[in-house]
C-alpha positions in Angstrom: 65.3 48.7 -41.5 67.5 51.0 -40.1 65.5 54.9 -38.9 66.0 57.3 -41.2 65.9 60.8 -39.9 65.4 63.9 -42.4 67.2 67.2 -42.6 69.2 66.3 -39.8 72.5 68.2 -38.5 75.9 66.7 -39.1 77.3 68.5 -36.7 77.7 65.7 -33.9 79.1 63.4 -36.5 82.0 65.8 -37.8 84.9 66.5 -35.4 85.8 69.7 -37.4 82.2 70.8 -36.3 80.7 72.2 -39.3 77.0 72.1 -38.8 75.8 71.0 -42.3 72.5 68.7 -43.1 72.2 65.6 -44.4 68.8 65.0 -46.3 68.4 61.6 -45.1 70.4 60.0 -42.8 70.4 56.4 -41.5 72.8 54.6 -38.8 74.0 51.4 -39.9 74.5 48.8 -37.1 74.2 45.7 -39.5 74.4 44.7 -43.0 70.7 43.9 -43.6 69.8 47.4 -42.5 72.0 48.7 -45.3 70.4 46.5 -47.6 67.2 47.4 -47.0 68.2 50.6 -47.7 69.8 50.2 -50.7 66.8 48.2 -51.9 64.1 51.3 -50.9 62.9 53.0 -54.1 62.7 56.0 -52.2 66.6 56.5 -51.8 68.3 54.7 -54.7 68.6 57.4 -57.2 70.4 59.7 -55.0 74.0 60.9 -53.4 75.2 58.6 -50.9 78.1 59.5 -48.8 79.6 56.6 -46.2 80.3 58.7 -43.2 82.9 56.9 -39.9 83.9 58.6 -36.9 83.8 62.1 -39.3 87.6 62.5 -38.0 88.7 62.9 -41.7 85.8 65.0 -43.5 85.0 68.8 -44.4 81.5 69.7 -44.8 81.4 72.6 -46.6 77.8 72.3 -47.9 74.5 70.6 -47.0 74.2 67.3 -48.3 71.4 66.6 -50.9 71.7 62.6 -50.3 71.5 60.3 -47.4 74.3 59.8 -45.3 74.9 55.9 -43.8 76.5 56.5 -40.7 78.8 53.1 -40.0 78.3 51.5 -36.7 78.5 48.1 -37.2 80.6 46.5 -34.3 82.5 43.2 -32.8 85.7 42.0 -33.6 87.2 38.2 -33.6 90.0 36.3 -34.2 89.4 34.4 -37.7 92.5 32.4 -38.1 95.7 31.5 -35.9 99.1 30.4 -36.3 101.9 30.5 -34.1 102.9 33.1 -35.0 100.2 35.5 -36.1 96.5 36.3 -35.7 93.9 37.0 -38.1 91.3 39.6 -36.4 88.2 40.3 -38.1 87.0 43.9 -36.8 83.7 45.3 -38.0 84.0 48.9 -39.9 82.2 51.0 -37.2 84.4 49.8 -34.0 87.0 52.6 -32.9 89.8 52.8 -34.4 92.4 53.5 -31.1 90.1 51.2 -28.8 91.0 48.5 -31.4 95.0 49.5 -30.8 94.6 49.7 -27.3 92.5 45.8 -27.6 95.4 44.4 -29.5 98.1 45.9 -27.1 96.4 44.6 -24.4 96.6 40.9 -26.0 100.2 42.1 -27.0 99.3 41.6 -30.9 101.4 43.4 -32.8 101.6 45.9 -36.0 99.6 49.0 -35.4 100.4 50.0 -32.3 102.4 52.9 -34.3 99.2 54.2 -35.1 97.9 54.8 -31.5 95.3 57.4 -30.9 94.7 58.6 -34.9 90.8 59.3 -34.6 88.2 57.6 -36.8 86.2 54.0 -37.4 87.9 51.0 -38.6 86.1 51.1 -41.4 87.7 54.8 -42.9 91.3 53.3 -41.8 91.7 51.3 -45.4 89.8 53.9 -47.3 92.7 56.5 -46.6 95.7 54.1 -45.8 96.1 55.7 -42.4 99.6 55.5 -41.1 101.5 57.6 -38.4 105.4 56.9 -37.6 106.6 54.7 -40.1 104.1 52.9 -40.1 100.6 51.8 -42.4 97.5 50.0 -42.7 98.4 48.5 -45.8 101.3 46.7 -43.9 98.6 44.8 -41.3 95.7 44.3 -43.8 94.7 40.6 -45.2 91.5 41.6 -46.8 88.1 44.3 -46.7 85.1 43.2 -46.8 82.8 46.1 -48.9 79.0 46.3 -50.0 78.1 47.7 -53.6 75.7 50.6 -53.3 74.6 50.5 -56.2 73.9 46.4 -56.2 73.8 45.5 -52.5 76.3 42.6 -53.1 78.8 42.1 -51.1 82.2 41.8 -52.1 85.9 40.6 -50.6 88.9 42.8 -51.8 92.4 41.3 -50.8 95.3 43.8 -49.9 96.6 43.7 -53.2 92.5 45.0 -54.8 92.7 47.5 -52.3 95.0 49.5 -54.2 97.1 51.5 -51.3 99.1 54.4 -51.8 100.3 57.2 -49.3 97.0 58.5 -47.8 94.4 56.8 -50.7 93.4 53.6 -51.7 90.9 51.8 -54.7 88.0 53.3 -52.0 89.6 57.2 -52.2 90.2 57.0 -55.9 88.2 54.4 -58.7 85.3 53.3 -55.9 85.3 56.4 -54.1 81.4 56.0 -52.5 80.5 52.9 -54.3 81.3 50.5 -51.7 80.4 50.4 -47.8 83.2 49.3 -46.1 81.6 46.7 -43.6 84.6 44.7 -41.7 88.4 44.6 -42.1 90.6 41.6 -41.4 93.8 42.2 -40.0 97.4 40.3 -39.4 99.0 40.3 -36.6 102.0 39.1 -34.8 101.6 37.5 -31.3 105.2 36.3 -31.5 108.9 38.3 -32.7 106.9 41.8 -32.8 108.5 44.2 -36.1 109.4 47.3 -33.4 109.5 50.6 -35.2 111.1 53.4 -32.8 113.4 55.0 -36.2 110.2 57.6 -37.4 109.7 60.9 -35.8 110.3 61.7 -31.9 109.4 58.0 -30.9 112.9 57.1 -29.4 113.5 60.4 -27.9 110.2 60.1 -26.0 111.2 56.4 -24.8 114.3 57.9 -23.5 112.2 60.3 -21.8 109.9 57.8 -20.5 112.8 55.7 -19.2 112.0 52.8 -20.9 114.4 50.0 -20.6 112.7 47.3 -22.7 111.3 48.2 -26.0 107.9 46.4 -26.7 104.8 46.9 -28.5 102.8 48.6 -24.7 106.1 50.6 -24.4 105.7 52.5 -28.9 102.1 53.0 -28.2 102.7 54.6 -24.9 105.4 56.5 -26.4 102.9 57.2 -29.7 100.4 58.5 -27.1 102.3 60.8 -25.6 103.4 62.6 -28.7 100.6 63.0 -29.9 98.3 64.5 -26.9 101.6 67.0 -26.8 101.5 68.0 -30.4 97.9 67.8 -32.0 94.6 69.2 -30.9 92.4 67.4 -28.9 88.9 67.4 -31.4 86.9 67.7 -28.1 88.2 70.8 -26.8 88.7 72.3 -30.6 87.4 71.4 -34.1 90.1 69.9 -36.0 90.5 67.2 -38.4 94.1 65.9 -38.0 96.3 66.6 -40.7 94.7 68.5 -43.4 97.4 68.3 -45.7 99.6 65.1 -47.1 103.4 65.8 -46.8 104.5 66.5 -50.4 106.9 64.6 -52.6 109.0 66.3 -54.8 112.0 65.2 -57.5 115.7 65.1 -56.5 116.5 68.1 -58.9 113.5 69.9 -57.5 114.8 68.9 -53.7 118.6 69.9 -55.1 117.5 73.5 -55.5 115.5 73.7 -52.0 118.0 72.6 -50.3 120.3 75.6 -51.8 118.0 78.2 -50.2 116.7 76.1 -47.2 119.8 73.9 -46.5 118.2 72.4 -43.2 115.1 71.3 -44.9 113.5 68.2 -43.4 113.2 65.4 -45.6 112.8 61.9 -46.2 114.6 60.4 -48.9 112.3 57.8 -50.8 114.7 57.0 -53.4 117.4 57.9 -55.6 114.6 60.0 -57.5 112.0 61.7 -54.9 111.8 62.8 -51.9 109.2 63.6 -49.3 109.2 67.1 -47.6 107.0 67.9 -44.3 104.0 69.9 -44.8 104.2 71.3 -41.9 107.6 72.9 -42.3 106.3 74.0 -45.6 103.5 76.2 -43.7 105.3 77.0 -41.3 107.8 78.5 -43.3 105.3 80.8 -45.2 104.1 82.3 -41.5 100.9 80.4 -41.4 102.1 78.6 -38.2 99.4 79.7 -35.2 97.9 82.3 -37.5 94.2 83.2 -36.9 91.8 84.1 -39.6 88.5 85.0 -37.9 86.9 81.8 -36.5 89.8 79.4 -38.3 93.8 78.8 -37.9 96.1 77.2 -38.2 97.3 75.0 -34.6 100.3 77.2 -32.6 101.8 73.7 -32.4 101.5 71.8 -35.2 100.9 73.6 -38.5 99.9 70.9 -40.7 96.6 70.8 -38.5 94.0 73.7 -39.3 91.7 74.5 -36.4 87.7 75.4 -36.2 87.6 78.5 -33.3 83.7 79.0 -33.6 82.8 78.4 -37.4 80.1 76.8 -38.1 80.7 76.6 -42.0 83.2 74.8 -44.2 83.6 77.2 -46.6 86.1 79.6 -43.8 87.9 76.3 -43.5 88.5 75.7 -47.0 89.1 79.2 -47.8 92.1 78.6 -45.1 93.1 76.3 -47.0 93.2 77.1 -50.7 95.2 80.5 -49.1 98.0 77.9 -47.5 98.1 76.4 -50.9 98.8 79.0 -52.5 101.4 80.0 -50.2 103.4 77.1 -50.3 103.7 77.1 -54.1 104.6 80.2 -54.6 107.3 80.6 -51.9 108.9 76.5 -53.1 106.7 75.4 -55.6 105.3 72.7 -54.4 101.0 71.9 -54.3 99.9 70.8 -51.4 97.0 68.3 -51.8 94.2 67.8 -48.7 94.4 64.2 -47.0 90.6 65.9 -45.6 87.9 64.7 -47.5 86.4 67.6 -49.1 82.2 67.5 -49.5 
């Protein structure tokens, strides 16, 4: 069975660097181990949280349960046609080492979603997408453990329920299964480029790119993002705290009236999606400092960890930005973050 430490820090398993406790906590490299666990009288009546790369999570209290770290790893090819790939990647391999693995080959589909931090495992759970592009789009099936059973179970795309930033795993199984492996599809032939979201064919045009392939979007991807969003090494951040907000056309009508160069995306002929960013930077949270939290001088959609060591300053950050935002448009914002 896998070790199981006690009272130990969360801190090097958080990139927001909140140093919280777990009660128990247990590395899983295989499936057996978390079975054994599962099985153990001595930890199946309490809180379990499913923790990845902790790229995505606020801490803002000691947890009473056991935390199951996921690092289970290896990744192969399941299925081939001519033109596709089915990949097979355990839940604890890297998520950007897996991108940077299928560029390599020149497999395509997620090289959009170059460098997002995080496990494989957490990529389904929260429909990660960046620049037009999503999970959702690559993913055949997930393979998931109940907690409470031990069984294992095989959700196709359709089961896993996506939406923007959520899926069945966020929402109605939110820590009942253990993500264990996800099985991609991807294109080895007649790639789907997408250069139309965000800054992506501006920077090709900067990077004199001539030919537009798969190696050249992540590149591009890359470099946008090392020049916008914190490095979680050098500061404690968890990416975007916030999702970007979708509001009706009659509520977009009367924005637009006071704020007519508002940035939007039009979603249909009834909503429309509105950066969060622009929403906090508007209310003059952009770079601000409170104490040992901010808000990133660059991106303000990205709150930043200075020196705290608690979650509650973070949160507190937060829930003022929120309040913020709806009183000057209107508009809740609602955390991507997990909140624990």
């Amino acid at each position: 069975m896998a070790k199981i430490l006690e009272n130990a820090s969360l801190l090097p398993h958080n990139t927001m660097r909140i140093d919280a406790k777990a009660r128990y906590f247990a590395e899983v490299t295989t499936t057996e181990d978390l079975q054994e666990i599962l099985s153990s009288s001595a930890y199946q009546n309490m809180p379990r949280l499913v923790l990845g790369g902790g790229s995505n999570i606020l801490f803002t209290k000691d947890f009473p349960g056991i935390v199951l770290k996921v690092s289970m790893r290896g990744m192969n090819v399941v299925k081939e046609s001519e033109q596709n790939i089915w990949l097979k990647v355990a839940a604890g391999e890297n998520w950007h080492e897996l991108v940077m693995h299928c560029v390599t080959n020149d497999w395509g589909g997620i090289e959009n979603l170059s460098l997002i931090p995080g496990t494989v495992g957490a990529a389904p759970m929260q429909n990660i997408g960046a620049y037009g592009v999503e999970i959702k789009d690559v993913v055949d099936q997930v393979e998931g453990i109940d907690l409470e059973t031990g069984k294992p179970r095989v959700f196709s795309n359709a089961e896993c329920e996506f939406g923007y930033r959520e899926s069945v795993f966020k929402r109605g199984l939110r820590e009942k299964y253990f993500i264990s492996s996800v099985t991609l599809i991807l294109s080895k032939i007649n790639h789907r480029l997408n250069t139309t979201y965000g800054a992506i064919q501006e920077t090709l045009t900067s990077l004199n790119v001539k030919s537009i392939t798969i190696q050249a979007i992540s590149e591009a991807v890359i470099t946008i993002r090392k020049n916008k969003l914190p490095d979680p090494a050098v500061i404690g951040n968890a990416g975007s705290f916030f999702k970007n907000p979708t509001i009706d056309q009659l509520h977009f009508n009367s924005l637009k009236v006071t704020h007519p160069t508002v940035p939007h995306y039009q979603i249909d002929n009834q909503y429309v999606k509105i950066p969060a960013g622009w929403l906090i930077e508007q209310c003059g949270w952009k770079g601000k400092r409170v104490d040992d939290v901010g808000v990133h001088p660059l991106q303000a959609l990205v709150l930043v960890n200075y020196s705290s060591k608690k979650g509650d300053a973070i949160l507190s950050l937060a829930k003022d930005i929120q309040h913020a935002v709806l009183e000057k448009f209107g508009i809740e914002l609602t955390p991507e973050v997990n909140i624990v």
